[in-house]
C-alpha positions as CSV (number, residue, x, y, z in Angstrom):
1,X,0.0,0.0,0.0
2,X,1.9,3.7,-1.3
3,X,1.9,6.0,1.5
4,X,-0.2,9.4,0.6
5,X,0.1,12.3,2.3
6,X,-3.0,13.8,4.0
7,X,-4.1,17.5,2.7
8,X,-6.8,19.5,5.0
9,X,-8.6,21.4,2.9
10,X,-9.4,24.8,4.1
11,X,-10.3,28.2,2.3
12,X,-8.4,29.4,4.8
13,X,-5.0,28.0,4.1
14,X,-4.2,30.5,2.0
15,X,-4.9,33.7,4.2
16,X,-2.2,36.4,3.8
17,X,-1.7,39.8,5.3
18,X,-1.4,43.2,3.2
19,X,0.3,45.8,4.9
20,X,-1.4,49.2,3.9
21,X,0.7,52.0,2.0
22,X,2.6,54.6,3.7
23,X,-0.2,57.1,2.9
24,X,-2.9,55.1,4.3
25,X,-1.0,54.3,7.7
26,X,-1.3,57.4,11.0
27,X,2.1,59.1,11.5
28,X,3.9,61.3,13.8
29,X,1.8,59.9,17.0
30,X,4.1,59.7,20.4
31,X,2.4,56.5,21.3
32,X,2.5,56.0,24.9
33,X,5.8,54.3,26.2
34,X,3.9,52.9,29.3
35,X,5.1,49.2,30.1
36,X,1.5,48.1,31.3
37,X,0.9,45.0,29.2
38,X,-2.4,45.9,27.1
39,X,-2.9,47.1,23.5
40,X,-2.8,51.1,24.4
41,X,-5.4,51.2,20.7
42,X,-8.9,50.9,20.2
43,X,-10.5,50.4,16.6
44,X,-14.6,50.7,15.1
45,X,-15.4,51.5,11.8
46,X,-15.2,55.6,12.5
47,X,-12.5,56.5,14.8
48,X,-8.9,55.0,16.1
49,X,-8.1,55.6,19.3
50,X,-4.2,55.8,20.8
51,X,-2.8,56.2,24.0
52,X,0.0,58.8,23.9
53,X,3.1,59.9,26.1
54,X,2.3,62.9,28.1
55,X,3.6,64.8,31.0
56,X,1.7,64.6,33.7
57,X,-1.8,62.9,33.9
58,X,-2.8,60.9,31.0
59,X,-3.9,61.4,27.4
60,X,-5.1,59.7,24.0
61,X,-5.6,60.6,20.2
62,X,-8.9,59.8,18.7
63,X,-8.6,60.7,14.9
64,X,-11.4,59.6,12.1
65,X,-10.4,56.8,10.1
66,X,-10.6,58.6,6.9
67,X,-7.7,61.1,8.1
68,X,-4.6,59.1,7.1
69,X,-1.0,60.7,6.9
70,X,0.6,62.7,8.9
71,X,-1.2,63.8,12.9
72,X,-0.2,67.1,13.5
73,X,2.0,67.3,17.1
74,X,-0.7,69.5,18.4
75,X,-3.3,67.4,17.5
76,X,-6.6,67.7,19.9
77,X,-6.4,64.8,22.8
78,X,-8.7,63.7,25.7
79,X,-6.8,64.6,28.7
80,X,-9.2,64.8,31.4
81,X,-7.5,62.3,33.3
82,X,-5.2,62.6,36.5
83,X,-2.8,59.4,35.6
84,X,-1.5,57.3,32.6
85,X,-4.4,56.0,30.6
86,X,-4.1,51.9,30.5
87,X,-6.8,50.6,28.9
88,X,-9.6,52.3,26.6
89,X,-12.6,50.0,24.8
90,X,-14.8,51.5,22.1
91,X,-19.3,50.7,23.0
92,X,-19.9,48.0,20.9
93,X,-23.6,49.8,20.0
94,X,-22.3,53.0,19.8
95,X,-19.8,54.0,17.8
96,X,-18.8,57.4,19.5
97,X,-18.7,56.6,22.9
98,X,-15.4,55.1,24.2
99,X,-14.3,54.2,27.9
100,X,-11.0,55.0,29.7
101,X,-9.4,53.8,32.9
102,X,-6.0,55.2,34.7
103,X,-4.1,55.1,37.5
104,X,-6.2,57.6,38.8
105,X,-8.6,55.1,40.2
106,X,-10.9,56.7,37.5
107,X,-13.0,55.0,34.7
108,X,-14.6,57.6,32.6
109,X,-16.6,57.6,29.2
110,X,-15.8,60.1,26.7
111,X,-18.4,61.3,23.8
112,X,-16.5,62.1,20.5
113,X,-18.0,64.7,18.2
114,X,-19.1,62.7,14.9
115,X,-16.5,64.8,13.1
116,X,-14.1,63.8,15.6
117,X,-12.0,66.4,18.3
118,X,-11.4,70.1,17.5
119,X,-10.0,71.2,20.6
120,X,-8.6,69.0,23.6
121,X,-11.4,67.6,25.8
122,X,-11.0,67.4,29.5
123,X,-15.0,66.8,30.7
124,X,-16.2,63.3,30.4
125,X,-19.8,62.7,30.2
126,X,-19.8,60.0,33.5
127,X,-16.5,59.4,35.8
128,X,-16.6,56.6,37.7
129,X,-15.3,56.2,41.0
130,X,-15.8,52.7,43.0
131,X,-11.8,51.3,42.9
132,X,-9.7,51.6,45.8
133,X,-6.7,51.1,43.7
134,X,-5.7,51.7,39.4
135,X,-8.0,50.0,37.5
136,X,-6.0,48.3,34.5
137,X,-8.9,46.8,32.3
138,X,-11.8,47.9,31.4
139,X,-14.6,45.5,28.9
140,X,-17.9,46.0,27.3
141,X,-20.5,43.5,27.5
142,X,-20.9,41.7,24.3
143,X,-24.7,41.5,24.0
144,X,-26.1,43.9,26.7
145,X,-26.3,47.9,26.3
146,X,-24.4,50.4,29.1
147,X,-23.2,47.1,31.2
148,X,-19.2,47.9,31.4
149,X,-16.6,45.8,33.4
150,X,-13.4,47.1,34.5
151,X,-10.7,45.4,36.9
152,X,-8.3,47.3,39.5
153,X,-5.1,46.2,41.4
154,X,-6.8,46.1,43.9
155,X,-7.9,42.5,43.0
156,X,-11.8,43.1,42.3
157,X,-14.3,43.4,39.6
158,X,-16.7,45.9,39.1
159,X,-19.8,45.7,37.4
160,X,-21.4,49.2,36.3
161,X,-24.6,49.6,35.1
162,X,-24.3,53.1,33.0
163,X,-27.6,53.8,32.9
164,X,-27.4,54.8,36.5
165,X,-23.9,55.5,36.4
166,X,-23.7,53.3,39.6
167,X,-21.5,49.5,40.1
168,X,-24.0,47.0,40.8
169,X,-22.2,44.0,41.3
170,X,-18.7,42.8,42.3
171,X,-16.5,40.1,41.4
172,X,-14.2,39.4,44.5
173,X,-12.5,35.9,43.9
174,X,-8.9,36.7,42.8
175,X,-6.1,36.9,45.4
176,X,-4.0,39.2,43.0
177,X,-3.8,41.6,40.1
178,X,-6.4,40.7,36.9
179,X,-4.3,39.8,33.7
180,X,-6.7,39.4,31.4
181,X,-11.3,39.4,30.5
182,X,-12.9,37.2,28.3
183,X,-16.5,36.8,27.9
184,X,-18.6,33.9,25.9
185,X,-20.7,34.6,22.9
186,X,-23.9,35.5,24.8
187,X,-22.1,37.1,28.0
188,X,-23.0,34.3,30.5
189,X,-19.4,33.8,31.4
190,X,-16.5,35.5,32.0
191,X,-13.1,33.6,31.9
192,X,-10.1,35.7,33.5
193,X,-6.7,35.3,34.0
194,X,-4.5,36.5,37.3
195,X,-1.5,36.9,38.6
196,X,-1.9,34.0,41.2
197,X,-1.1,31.9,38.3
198,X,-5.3,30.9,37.9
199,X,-7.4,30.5,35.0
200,X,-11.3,31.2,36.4
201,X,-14.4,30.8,34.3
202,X,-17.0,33.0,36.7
203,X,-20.7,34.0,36.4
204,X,-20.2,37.4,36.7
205,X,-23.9,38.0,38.1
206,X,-23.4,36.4,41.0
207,X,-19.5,36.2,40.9
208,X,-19.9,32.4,41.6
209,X,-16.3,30.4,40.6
210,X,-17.5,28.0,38.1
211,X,-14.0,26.1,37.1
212,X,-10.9,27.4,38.5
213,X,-7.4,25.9,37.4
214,X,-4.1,26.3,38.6
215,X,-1.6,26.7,36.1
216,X,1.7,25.5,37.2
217,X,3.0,23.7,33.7
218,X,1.5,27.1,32.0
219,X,1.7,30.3,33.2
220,X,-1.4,32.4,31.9
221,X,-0.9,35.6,30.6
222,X,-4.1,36.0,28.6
223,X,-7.0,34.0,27.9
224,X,-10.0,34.1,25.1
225,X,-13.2,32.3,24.5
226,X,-13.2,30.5,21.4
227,X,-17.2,32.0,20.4
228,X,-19.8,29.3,21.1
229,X,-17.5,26.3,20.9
230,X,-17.3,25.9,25.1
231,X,-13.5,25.9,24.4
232,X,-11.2,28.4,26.1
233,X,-7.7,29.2,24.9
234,X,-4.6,31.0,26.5
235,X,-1.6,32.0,26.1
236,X,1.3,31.7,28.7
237,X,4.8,30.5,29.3
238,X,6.4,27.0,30.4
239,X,8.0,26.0,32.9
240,X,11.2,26.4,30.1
241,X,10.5,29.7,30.0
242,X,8.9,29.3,26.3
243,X,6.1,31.0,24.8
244,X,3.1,28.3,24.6
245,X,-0.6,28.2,24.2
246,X,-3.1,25.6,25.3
247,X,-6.8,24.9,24.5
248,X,-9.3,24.0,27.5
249,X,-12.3,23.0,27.9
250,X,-14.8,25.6,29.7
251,X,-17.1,22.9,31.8
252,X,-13.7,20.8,33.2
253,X,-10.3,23.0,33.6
254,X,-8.7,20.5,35.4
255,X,-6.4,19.7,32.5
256,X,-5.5,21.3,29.0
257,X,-6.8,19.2,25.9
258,X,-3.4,20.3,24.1
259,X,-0.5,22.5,25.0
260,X,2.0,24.0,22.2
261,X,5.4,25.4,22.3
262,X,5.5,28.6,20.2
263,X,9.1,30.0,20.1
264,X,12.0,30.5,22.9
265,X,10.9,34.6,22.8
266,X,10.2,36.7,25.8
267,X,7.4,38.9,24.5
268,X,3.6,38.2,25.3
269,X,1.8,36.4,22.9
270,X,-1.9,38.0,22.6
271,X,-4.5,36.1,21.0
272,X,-7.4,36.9,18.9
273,X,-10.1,34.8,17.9
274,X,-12.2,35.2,14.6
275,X,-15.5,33.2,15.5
276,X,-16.8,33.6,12.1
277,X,-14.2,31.7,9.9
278,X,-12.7,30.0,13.7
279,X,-9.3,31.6,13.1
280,X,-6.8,31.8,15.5
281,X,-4.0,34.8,15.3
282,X,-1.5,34.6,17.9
283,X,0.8,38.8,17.6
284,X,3.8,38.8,20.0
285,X,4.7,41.6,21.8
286,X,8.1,43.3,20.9
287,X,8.4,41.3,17.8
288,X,6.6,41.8,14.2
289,X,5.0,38.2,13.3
290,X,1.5,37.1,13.5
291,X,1.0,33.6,13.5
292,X,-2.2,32.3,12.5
293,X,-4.1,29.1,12.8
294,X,-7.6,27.4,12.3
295,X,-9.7,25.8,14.7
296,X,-11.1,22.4,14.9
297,X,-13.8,20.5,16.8
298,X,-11.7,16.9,16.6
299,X,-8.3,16.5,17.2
300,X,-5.6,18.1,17.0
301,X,-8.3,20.8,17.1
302,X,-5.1,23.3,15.7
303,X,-3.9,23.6,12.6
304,X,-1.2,25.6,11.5
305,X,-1.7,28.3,8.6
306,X,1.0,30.7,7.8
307,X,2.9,33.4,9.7
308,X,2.7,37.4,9.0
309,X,6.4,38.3,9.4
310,X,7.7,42.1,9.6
311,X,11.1,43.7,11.2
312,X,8.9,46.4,12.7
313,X,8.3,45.2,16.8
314,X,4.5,45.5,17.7
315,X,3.8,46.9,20.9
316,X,0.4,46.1,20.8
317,X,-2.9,46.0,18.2
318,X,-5.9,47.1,17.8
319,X,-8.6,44.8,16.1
320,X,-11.1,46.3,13.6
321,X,-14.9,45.1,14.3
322,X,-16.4,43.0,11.1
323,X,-18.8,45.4,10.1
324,X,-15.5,48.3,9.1
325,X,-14.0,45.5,7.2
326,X,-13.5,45.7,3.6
327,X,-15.9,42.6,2.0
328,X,-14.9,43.7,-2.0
329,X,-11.2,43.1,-1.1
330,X,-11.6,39.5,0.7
331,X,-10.5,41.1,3.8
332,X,-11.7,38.9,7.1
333,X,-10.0,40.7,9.6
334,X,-7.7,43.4,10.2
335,X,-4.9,45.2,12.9
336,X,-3.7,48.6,13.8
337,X,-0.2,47.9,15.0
338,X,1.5,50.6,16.9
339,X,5.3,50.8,15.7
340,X,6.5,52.9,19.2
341,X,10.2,54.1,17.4
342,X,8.8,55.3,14.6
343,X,5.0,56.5,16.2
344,X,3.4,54.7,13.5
345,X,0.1,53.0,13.0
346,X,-0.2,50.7,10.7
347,X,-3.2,48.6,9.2
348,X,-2.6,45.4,8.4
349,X,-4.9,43.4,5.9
350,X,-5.8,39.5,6.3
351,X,-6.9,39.0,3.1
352,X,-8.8,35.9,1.8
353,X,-7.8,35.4,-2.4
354,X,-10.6,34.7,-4.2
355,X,-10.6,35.6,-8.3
356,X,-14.2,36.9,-8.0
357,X,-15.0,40.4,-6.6
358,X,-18.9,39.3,-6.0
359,X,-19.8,39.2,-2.4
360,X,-18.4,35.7,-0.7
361,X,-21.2,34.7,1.6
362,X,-18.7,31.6,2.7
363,X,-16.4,33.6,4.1
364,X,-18.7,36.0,5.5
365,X,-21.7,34.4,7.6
366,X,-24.1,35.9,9.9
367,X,-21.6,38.2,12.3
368,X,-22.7,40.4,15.6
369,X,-24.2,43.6,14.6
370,X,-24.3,46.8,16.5
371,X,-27.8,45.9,18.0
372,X,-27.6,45.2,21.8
373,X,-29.9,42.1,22.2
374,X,-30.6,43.0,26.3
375,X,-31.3,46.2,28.6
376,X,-29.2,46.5,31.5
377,X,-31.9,45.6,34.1
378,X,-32.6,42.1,31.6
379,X,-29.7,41.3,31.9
380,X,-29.0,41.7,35.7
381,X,-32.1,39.8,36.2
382,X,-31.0,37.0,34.5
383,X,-31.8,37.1,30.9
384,X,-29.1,35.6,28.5
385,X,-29.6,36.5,24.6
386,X,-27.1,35.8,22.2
387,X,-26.4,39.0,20.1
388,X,-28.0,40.1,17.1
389,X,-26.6,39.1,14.0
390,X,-26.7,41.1,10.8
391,X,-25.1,40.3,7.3
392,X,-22.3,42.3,6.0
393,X,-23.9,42.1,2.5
394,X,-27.0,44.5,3.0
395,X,-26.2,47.9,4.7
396,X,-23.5,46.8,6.7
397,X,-22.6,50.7,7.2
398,X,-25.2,51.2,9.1
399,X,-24.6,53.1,11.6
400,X,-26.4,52.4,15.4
401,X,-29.3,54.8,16.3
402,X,-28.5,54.4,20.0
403,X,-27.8,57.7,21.8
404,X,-25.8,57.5,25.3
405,X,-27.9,59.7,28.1
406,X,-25.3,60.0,30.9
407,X,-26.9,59.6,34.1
408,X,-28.1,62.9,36.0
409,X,-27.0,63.0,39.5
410,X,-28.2,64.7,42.3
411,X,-25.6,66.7,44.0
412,X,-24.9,65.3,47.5
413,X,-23.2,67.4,50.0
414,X,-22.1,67.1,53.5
415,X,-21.4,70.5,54.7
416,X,-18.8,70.5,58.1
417,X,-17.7,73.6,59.1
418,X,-19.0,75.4,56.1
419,X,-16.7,73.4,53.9
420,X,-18.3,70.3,51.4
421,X,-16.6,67.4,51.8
422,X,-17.5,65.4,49.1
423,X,-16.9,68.6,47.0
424,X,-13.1,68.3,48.7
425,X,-12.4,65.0,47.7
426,X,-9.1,63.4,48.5
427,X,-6.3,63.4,46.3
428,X,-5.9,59.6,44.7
429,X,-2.3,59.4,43.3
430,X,0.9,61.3,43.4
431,X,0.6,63.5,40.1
432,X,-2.9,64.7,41.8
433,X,-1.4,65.6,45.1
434,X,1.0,67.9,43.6
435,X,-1.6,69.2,41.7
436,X,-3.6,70.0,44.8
437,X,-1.0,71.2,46.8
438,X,-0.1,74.1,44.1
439,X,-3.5,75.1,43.2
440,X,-3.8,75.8,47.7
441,X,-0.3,77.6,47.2
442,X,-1.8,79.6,44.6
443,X,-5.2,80.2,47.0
444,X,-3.2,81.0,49.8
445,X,-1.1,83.4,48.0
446,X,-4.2,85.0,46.2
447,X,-5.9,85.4,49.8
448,X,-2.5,87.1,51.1
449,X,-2.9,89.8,48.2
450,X,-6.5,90.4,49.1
451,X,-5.9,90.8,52.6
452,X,-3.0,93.0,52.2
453,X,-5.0,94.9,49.7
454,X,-7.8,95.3,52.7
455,X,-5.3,96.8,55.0
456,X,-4.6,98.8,53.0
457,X,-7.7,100.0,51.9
458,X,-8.7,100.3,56.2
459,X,-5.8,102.2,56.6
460,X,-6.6,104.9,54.1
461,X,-10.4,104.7,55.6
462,X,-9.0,105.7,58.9
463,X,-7.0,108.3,57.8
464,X,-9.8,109.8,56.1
465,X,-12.3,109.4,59.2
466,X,-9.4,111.2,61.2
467,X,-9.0,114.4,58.7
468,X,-12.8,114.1,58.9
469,X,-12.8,114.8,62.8
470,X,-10.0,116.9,63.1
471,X,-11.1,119.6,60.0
472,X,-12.8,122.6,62.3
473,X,-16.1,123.2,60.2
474,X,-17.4,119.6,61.1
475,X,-16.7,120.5,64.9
């Protein structure tokens, strides 16, 4: 019997990636330099969104999609915050709302103009305050409107429900900081990774620990639900100090279904998951490749596809939803990778080949829309939907009708003294209580030229009351 080798046959196999022209890339941005392992970009199919170096509190560029080239140095940014921006997430429903978290202790949600910023803005439209510590991630929830997630060092979870501007629930099972968020297709489960060496999959309503496994083999850096397929996969290093991934199932953690070594390289290795054509692309930090792969249901459930290679080192990428991509050119998913030494952005193409330029309905099935499928108080009550799905075919530009209507307080105040103190709130991090202490330098100075200018002013009263007494015709 001749032996015959065994050929998968994939449309994917053939995937490459199409690095756009100079012209069409975003240059001249001083992308951040902070060493905070997240993406420091955020993508939809108007705006890009960058986290820049600044001095003193923290800032980030939003800039239209459509204005390529060169970003002027003093180009308008969103500086409202008191410490380095390390995370920012664009509202899946709508597309000009984007939230922020810092080392301020601060979350905040910022409303961009629909011809994006013409001057700097430094007033959110809702700050959040519920973190005792920096908060390091924030995550919208994938099917419900105004439900945001955002983790802090100081180990917890907060749930906030933006319609009232308030957290409502609290996920308080990790021992140490929160590395990664993941949730499922319909948002029933969130999968995290920590710095106690854990993987969790957790029901985020109640917070309950559903499987919990401790990595020792693996060390998990960042973890991602593979869509609907009860499979979870991370990304880590071995106890050979290699770069690995493994695949898990969600309903038993208790052991890996596969581990694979990856390279000897020090970088992170974050992954992204396509659920519609069930690609895998694993983009190292610090080093230019993206490998990519195809998931299976049956063993060896990974199959290797081709590698992305560039000399230009990656400090992170930002992910384009399916509804920007380009469906004339074949393109099923593309990056924004920031270049840090030469502060460039740069969009990079994977790009099916097909002959044909009619629409490819194989490559492009059903794929989330901008529709939330649940209301806040549905989903806190227990309601799972999974999202709505729309066809990139027909009106795939359309744009979300949703409007965000920021929560309107009541202003609380608890007056001791005759001074508010809730209106004096304590300073949260170093940058802020410099700040405080020379804006009360500047007070106290200000108050010593008024009351200087009152004596003054007394002194010339009294030497007018005495020439008043002493002049004879008033006697």
């Amino acid at each position: 019997m001749s032996w015959r080798p065994q050929y998968r046959s994939s449309k994917f196999r053939n995937v490459y990636g199409k690095v756009a022209s100079r012209e069409h890339c975003f240059d001249g941005i001083p992308i951040t330099k902070n060493v905070h392992d997240n993406h420091f970009c955020a993508v939809n199919a108007r705006f890009l969104a960058i986290v820049t170096e600044s001095a003193g509190g923290g800032s980030f560029l939003v800039i239209p999609l459509e204005q390529t080239g060169r970003i002027e140095p003093n180009y308008p940014k969103i500086c409202g915050h008191q410490g380095n921006v390390l995370d920012i997430k664009w509202n899946p429903f709508i597309e000009n709302i984007i939230a922020s978290c810092s080392e301020d202790t601060s979350v905040r949600l910022w409303e961009i103009p629909d011809g994006g910023l013409k001057r700097n803005m430094t007033e959110a439209v809702l700050e959040l305050y519920g973190h005792s510590r920096r908060v390091g991630l924030v995550e919208w929830h994938p099917t419900t409107n105004n439900i945001l997630f955002s983790a802090g060092y100081d180990y917890k979870v907060l749930i906030w429900n933006l319609d009232i501007g308030e957290p409502v629930k609290m996920i308080d099972c990790h021992t140490d900081v929160i590395l990664c968020m993941s949730f499922n297709t319909d948002g029933s489960l969130l999968a995290t990774s920590c710095k106690d060496k854990k993987l969790r999959v957790v029901e985020p309503r109640s917070g309950r620990v559903l499987q919990e496994a401790s990595c020792k083999n693996h060390r998990v850096n960042r973890v991602v639900f593979l869509g609907s397929t009860k499979r979870l996969l991370t990304t880590g290093v071995s106890r050979w100090n290699t770069r690995q991934i493994a695949l898990w199932d969600q309903e038993d953690l208790s052991m890996p279904l596969i581990e694979e070594e990856i390279d000897g390289l020090s970088g992170l290795l974050f992954p992204f998951y396509d659920a519609d054509t069930h690609m895998l692309y694993l983009a190292g930090k610090g080093d230019g490749n993206i490998r990519y792969y195809e998931i299976g249901s049956e063993k060896p459930y990974l199959s290797y596809l081709m590698e992305f290679r560039s000399p230009a080192p990656q400090k992170g990428l930002g992910v384009m939803p399916k509804h920007g991509l380009d469906v004339s050119a074949c393109e099923v998913f593309r990056f924004y990778k920031l270049v840090t030494l030469k502060g460039l952005i740069e969009p990079i193409s994977m790009i099916v080949p097909r002959r044909s330029e009619t629409y490819q309905e194989d490559i492009y099935p059903m794929t989330p829309g901008t529709e939330p499928a649940l209301t806040p108080d549905e989903w806190l009550s227990g309601v799972n939907r999974d999202p709505i799905l729309m066809s990139l075919k027909e009106g795939y530009k359309r744009t979300s009708k949703i409007v965000f209507k920021a929560p309107v307080r009541e202003k609380k105040s608890v007056v001791v003294n005759g001074i508010d103190l809730l209106e004096n709130v304590p300073p949260r991090t170093e940058n802020e209580l410099l700040r405080m202490f020379f804006r009360q330098q500047d007070e106290i100075r200000r108050l010593k030229d008024e009351l200087s200018q009152k004596d003054i002013r007394i002194r010339q009263l009294q030497l007018e009351l005495k020439n008043f007494r002493n002049n004879p015709k008033n006697n």
